[in-house]
C-alpha positions as CSV (number, residue, x, y, z in Angstrom):
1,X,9.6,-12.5,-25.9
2,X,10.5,-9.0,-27.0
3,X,14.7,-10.4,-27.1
4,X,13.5,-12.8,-30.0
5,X,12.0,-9.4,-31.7
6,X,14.9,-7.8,-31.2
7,X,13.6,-5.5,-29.1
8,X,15.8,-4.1,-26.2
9,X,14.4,-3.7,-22.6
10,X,17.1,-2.8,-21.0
11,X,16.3,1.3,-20.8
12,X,13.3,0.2,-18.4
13,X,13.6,-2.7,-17.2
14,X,14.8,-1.7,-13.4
15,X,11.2,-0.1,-13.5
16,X,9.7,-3.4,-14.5
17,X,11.6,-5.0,-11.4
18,X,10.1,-2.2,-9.3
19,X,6.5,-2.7,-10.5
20,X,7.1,-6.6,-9.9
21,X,8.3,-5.9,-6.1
22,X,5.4,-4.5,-5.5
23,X,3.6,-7.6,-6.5
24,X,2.6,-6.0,-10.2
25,X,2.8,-8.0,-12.9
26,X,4.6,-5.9,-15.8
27,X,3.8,-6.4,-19.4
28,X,6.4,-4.5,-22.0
29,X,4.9,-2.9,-24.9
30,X,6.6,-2.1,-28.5
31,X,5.2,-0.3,-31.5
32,X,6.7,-0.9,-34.7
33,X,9.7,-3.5,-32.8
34,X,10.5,0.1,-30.9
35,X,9.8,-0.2,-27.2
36,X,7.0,1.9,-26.0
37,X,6.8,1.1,-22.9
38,X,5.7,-1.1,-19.7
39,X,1.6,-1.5,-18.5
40,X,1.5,-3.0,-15.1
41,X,-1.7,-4.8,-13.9
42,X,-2.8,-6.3,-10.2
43,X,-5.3,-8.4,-9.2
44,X,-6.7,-6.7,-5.9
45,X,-6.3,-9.0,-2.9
46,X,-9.5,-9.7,-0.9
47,X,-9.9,-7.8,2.6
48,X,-10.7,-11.7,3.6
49,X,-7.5,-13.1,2.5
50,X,-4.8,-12.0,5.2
51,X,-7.3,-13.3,7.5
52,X,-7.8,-16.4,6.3
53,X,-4.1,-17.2,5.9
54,X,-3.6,-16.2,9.7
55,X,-6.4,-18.4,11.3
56,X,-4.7,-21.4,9.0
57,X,-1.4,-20.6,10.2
58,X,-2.9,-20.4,13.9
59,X,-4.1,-24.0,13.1
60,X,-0.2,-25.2,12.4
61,X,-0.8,-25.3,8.7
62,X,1.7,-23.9,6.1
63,X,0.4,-22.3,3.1
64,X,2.3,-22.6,-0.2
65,X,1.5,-20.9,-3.1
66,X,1.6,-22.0,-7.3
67,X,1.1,-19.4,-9.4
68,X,1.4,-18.8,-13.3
69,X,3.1,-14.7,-11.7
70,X,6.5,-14.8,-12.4
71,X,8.7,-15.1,-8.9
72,X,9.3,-11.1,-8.0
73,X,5.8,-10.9,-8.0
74,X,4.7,-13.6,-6.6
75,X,7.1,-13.3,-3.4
76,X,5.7,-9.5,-3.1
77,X,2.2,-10.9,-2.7
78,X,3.3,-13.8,-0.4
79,X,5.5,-11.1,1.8
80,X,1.9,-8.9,2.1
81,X,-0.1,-12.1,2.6
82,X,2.1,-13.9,4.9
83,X,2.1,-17.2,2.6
84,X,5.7,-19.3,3.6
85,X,6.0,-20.7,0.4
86,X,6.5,-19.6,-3.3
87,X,6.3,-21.7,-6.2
88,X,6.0,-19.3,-9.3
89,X,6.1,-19.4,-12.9
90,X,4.2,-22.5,-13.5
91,X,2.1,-23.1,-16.0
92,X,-1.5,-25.1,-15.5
93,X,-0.4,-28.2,-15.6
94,X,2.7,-27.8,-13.7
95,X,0.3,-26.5,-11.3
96,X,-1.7,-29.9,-11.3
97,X,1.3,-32.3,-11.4
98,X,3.0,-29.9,-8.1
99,X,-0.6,-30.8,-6.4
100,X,-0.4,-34.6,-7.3
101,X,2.8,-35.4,-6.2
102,X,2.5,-33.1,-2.8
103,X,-0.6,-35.2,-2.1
104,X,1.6,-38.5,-2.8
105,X,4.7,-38.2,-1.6
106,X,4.7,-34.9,0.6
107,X,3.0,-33.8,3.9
108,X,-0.7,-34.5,3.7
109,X,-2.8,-31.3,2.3
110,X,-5.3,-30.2,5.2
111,X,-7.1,-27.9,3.5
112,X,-7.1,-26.6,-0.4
113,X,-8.8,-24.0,-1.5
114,X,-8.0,-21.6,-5.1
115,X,-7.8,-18.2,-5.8
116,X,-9.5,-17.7,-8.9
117,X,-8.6,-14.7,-10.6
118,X,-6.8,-13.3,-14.0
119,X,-4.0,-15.6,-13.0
120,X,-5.3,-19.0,-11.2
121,X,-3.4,-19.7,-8.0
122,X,-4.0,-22.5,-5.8
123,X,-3.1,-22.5,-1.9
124,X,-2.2,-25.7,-0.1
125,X,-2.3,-25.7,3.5
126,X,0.0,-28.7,5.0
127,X,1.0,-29.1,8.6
């Protein structure tokens, strides 16, 4: 978005790569079409959640998740969380239509459940 203003990110963007690693999703901010900076936001992650992705895995499931976070940042929460699969960028819909065609032509979902937040993500647990 700030290319098509003409607005150059290069000066910070390693920084915005940093605050994505660590699982940060980083906004850029001009003033003026002058960058001004980056804001960085996180959605905490339940004490609940780690646990809840370990008993599923003890059960043979995999846990995949879609998520609107772009990919840095959604791999740097799947690394913390132990999720084994990643499927980022999507948009609501693509979100849906991933869903439908896992339940139709991939492994059969064992267990569903969303994380409902700033950014909706849904977990599917498969064997």
């Amino acid at each position: 978005m700030m290319a098509a203003l003409g607005i150059d990110i290069a000066s910070i963007s390693t920084s915005a790569e940093a605050l994505q690693a660590e699982g940060k999703t980083a906004m850029f901010v001009a003033v003026g079409n002058k960058l001004a900076g980056i804001v960085a936001v996180a959605d905490p992650i339940k004490a609940t959640t780690s646990e809840a992705i370990k008993a599923l895995h003890e059960r043979g499931l995999k846990v995949i998740m879609a998520t609107g976070d772009n990919e840095r940042t959604a791999k740097a929460i799947a690394s913390k969380l132990g999720i084994d699969e990643v499927r980022a960028g999507l948009l609501p819909q693509q979100k849906s239509a991933l869903f439908i065609a896992w339940a139709i032509f991939g492994p059969q979902p064992s267990l569903i459940f969303a994380i409902v937040s700033a950014v909706s993500v849904l977990i599917i647990a498969c064997p």
